[in-house]
C-alpha positions in Angstrom: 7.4 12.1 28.2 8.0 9.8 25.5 6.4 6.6 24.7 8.0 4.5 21.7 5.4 2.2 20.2 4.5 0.5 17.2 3.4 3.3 15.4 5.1 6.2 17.2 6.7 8.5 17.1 6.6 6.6 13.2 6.3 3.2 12.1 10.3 2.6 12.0 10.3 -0.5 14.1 7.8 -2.0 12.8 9.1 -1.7 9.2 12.4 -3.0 10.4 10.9 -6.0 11.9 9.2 -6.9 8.6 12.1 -6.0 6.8 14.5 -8.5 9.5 11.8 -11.4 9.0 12.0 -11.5 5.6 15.8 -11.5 5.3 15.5 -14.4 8.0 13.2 -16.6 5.9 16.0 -17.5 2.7 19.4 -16.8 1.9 19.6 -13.0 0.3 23.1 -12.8 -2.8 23.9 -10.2 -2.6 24.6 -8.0 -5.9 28.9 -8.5 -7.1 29.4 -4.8 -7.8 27.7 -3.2 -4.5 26.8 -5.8 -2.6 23.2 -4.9 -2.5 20.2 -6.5 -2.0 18.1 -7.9 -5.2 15.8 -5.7 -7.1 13.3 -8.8 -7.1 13.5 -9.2 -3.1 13.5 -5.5 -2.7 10.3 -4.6 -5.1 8.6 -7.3 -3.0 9.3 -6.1 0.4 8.9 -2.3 -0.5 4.7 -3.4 -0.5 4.8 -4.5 2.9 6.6 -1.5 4.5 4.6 1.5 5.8 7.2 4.0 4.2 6.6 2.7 0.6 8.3 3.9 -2.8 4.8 4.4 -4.1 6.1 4.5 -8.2 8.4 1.3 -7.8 9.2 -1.1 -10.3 10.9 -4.4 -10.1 13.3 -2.9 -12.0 15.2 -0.7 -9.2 17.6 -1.0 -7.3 18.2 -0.6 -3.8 19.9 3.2 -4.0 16.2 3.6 -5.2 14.9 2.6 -1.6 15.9 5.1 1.2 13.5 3.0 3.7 15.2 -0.2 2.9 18.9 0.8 2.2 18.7 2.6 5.4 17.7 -0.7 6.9 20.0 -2.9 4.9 23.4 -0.6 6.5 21.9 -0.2 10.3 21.4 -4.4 10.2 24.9 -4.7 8.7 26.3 -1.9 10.8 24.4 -2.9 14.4 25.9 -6.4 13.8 21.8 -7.5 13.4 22.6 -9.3 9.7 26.5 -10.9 8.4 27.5 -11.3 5.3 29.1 -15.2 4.2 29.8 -16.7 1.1 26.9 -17.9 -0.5 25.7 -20.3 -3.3 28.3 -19.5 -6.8 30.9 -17.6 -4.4 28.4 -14.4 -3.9 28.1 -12.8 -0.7 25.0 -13.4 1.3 23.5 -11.3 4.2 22.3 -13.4 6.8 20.4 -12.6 10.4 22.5 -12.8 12.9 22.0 -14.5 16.7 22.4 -10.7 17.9 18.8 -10.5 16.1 17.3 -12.4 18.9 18.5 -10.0 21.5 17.2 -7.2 20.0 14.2 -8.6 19.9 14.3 -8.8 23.4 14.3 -5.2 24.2 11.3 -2.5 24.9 10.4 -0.9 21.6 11.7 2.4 23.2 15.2 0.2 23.6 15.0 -1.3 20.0 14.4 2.2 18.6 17.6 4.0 20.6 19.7 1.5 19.5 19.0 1.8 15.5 19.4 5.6 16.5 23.0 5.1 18.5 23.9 2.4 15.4 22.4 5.6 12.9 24.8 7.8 15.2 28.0 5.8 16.0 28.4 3.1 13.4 26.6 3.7 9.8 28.9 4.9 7.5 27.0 8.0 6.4 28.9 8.7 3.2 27.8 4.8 2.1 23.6 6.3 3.5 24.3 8.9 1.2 25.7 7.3 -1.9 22.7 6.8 -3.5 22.1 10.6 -4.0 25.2 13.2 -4.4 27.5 10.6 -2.3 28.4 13.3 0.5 27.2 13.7 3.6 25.4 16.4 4.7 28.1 19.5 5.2 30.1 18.6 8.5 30.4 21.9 9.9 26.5 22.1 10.3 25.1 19.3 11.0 25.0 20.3 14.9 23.2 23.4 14.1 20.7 21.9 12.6 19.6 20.0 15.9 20.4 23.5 17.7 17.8 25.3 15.1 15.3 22.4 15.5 15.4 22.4 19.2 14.2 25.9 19.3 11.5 25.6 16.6 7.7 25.2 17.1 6.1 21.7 17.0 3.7 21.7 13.7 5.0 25.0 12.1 6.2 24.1 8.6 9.5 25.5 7.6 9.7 27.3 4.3 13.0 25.0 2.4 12.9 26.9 -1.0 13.6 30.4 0.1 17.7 30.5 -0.5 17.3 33.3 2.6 16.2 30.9 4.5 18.5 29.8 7.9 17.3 26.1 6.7 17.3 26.5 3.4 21.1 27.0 3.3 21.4 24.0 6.8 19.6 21.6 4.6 20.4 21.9 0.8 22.8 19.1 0.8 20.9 16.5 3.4 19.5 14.1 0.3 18.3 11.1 1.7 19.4 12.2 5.2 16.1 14.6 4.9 14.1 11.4 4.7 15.8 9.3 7.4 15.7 11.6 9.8 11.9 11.7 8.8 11.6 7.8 9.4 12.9 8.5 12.8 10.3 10.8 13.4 12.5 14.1 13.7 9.9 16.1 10.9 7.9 15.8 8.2 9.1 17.2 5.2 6.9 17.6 1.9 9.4 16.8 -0.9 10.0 18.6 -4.6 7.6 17.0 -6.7 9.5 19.1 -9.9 13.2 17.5 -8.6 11.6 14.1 -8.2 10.3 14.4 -12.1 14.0 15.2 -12.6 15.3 12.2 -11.0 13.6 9.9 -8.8 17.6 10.3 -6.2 17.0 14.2 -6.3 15.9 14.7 -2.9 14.8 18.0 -2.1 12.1 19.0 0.1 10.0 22.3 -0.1 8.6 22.5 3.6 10.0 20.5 6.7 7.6 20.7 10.0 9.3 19.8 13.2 7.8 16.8 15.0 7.2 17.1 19.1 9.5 14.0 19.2 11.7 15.8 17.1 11.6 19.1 18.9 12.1 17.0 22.4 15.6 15.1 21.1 16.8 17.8 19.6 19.0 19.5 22.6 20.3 16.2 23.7 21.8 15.8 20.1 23.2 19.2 20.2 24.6 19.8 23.2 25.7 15.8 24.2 25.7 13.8 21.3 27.5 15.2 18.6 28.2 13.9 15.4 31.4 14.6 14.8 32.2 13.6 18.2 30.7 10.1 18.3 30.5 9.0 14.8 33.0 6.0 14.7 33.3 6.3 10.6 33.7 9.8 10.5 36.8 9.7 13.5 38.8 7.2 11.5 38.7 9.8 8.8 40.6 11.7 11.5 37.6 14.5 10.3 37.0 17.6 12.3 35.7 17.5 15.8 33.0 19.1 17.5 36.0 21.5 19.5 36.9 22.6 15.6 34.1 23.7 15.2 33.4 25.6 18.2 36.6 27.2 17.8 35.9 28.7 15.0 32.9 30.1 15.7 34.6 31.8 18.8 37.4 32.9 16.3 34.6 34.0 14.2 32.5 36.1 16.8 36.2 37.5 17.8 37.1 38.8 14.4 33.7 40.5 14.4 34.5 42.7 17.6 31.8 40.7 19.9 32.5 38.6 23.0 31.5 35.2 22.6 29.4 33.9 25.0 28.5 29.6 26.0 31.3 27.9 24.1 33.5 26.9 26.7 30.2 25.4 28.8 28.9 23.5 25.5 32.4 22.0 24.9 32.7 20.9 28.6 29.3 19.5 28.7 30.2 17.3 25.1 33.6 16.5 26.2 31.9 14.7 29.6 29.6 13.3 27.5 31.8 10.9 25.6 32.4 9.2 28.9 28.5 7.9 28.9 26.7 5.2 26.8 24.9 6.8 24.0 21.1 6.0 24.9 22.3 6.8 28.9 21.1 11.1 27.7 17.8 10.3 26.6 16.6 8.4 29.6 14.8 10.9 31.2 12.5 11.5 28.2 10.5 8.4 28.4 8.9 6.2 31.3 10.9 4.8 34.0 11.9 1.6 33.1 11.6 1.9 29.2 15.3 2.6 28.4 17.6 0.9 31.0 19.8 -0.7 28.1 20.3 -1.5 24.5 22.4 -4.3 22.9 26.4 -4.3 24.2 29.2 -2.1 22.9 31.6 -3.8 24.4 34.5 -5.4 22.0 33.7 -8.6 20.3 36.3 -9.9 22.4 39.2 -12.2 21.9 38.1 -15.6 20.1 40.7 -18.0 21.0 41.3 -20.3 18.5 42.9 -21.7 15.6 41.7 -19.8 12.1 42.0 -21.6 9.1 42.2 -18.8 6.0 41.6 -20.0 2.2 42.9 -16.7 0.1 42.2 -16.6 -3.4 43.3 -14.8 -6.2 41.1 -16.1 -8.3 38.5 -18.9 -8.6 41.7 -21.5 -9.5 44.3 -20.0 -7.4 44.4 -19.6 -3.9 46.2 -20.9 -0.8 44.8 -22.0 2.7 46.8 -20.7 6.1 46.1 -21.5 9.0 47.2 -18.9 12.2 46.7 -18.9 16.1 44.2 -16.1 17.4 47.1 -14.3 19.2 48.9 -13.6 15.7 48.4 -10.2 14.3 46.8 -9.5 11.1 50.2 -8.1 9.7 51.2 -11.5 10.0 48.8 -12.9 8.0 49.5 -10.3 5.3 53.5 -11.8 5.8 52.0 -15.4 5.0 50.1 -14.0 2.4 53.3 -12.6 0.7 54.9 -16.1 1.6 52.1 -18.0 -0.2 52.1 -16.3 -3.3 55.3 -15.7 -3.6 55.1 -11.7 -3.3 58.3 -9.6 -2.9 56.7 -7.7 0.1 57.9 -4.4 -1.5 54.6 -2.4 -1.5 51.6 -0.9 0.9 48.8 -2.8 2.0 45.5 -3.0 3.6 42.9 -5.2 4.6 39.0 -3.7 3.8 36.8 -5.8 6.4 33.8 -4.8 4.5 35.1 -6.2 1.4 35.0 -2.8 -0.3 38.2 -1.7 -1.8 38.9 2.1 -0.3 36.6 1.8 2.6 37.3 2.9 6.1 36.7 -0.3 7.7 40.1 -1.2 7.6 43.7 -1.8 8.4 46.3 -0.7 6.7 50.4 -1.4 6.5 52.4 0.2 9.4 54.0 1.9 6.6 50.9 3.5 5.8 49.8 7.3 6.8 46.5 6.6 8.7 46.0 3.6 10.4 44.3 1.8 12.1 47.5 -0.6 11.4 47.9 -4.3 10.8 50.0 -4.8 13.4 48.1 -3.6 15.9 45.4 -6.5 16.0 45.1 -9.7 16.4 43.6 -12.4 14.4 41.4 -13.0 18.0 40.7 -9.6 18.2 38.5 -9.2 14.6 35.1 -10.5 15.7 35.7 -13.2 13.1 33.2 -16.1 12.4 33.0 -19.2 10.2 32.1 -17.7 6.3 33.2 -14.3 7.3 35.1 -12.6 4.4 37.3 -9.6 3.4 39.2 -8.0 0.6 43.5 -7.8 1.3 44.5 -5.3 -0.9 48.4 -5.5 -2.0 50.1 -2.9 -3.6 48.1 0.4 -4.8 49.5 0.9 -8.1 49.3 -2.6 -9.5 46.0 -3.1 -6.7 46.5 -7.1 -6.8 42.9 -8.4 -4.9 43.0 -11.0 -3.0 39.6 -12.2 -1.1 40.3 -13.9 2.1 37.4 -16.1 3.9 37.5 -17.8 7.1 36.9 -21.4 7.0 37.0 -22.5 10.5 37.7 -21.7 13.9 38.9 -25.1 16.3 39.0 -24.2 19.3 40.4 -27.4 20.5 43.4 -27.6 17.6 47.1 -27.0 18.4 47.6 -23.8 18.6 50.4 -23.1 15.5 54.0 -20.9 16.9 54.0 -19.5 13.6 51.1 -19.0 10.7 51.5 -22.1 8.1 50.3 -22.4 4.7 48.6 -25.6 4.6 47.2 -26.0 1.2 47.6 -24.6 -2.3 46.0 -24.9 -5.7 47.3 -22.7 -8.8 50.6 -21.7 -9.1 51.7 -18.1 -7.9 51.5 -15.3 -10.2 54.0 -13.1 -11.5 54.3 -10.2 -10.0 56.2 -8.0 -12.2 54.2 -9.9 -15.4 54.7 -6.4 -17.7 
């Protein structure tokens, strides 16, 4: 039975508590390039965690800090912190009032829900940038919970023997082999002689499997699936947990043998995605401890009239003001309207403000989708400061940044979006 406290099955929560409290007490700008969190503030906080950067300087940044830019993307990601415009027109991350009811839950609740934010929301590519940029190799990451399930609690695993089952399952995990340590999973003891190399080479020589670790470990392989659940990964339209299955079937075929459980495993996952996430760990702890974690229900529709100011640059931008029930793709038609664009190219809108990203959605025209017109304006989960980056045009990439300004519930609701202030004149699109 487990019992989530302060301190175990590691001191996670209370980290992330220190680290939330000290994003709540002033406003954090955010860096322009990655949007990351000052080396100053960062250098600072790293001495009150328990899972310190014991060599830090004030010089680092945050990629330097698995601990805290694990905790900056799971506040972001969970919805905990926002970013706004700050002071000069930087982005600032801010606590949100979801914050609050997190705070209300058991620790065994607050520590699930980082977990099903780790699981279903992080963009693990952005965890991982900091080290080789990839996550750890999709076709395995299951069988690492299946190996780790059926290993014995306290043994240390030998990682630098290239023989080695988990040798060849973990060479690639990077900072993944560390946050999966600050959830208690394992221990690992990491290559002094790679650190020397780089302080971002993360490579560990031994890895010993925690009870906790040993405990979760079915659940994760048999009913909570990665590739299944991960909300990043599935807009990637990446493999699925049946791929995968399939060809080890095809695989165990081809080599004259008959394959035995796969049909039960992808029945038992499939089922699965019908259930909350924390709803299969439940019977691990005390009754009581884990009855809920923070909603995953949609934002919601916001009614509302939303007053956009788009900008092209600091001198140049245009205000529109649309109804909650208009789509996005109509706000990308007012955009075009504003400017004075032809509307001849391929768009998209990054709600992360990161040009490229998967948090976004794209022209109908486009391959992937999610598309534009699709959603609504009410549909976004929008708030007052809340901005993002429309993309127009992939060759030429004009960048327009687009903040909300208000939301008046109690306005007229516009028939069609309006442009409803300028300054700058429009640009030439063709200018070459």
């Amino acid at each position: 039975m487990i019992k989530v406290t302060t301190t175990y099955p590691t001191s996670l929560l209370q980290d992330f508590i220190t680290f939330m409290d000290r994003l709540s007490t002033e406003e954090i700008l955010l860096s322009p390039k990655n949007l990351y969190i000052p080396r100053e503030w960062l250098w600072e906080l790293n001495q009150l965690v328990s899972f310190k950067v014991v060599d830090a300087t004030p010089r680092l940044d945050q990629g330097s800090y698995p601990l805290l830019h694990m905790f900056y993307h799971l506040a972001l990601a969970g919805g905990l912190a926002i970013m706004i415009q700050g002071k000069g027109g930087k982005f600032a991350l801010k606590v949100s009032e979801r914050y609050e009811d997190y705070l209300d839950l058991t620790m065994t609740e607050q520590y699930f829900f980082l977990l099903e934010t780790l699981w279903i929301d992080a963009d693990w590519g952005a965890l991982q940038k900091a080290t080789h940029e990839r996550i750890p190799t999709e076709r395995i990451i299951s069988s690492v919970w299946q190996e780790l399930a059926q290993s014995e609690v306290g043994v240390a695993l030998n990682l630098t023997d290239s023989a080695s089952s988990w040798h060849r399952r973990l060479w690639d995990w990077g900072y993944f082999l560390l946050y999966f340590s600050y959830f208690g999973f394992w221990q690992c003891t990491l290559d002094q002689e790679a650190l020397n190399f780089s302080r971002r080479k993360i490579e560990a020589t031994t890895l010993t499997p925690t009870e906790f670790g040993v405990g979760i470990a079915p659940i994760l392989f048999q009913k909570r699936d990665y590739l299944d659940w991960n909300q990043v990964h599935i807009k990637k339209n990446g493999l699925t947990s049946q791929d995968i299955l399939d060809e080890l079937e095809n695989a165990i075929r081809y080599m004259g043998k008959i394959p035995k459980g796969f049909t039960e495993l992808a029945k038992v996952r499939q089922d699965s995605l019908g259930e909350t996430f924390y709803q299969a760990f439940v019977s691990l702890v005390p009754l009581g401890e884990l009855s809920h974690t923070l909603s995953r229900e949609e934002k919601g529709f916001i009614e509302g009239v939303y007053l956009f100011k788009v900008s092209l640059s600091r001198g140049r931008w245009r205000k529109i003001e649309m109804a909650a029930k208009h789509s996005l793709e109509q706000l990308h038609l007012a955009i075009q309207e504003a400017f004075e664009f032809a509307d001849d190219h391929l768009y998209s809108f990054f709600m992360d403000n990161k040009k490229w990203s998967y948090d976004r959605y794209e022209s109908p025209l486009d391959e992937d989708g999610p598309y534009s017109d699709e959603v609504t304006i009410g549909e976004l989960g929008l708030y007052s400061g809340k901005t993002f980056l429309y993309l127009f045009d992939y060759g030429d990439e004009w960048e327009f940044k687009v903040e909300v300004e208000e939301i008046n519930a109690d306005k007229p609701l516009p028939l069609i979006p309006k442009i409803v202030g300028k300054r700058g004149e429009a640009p030439d699109q063709y200018a070459y």
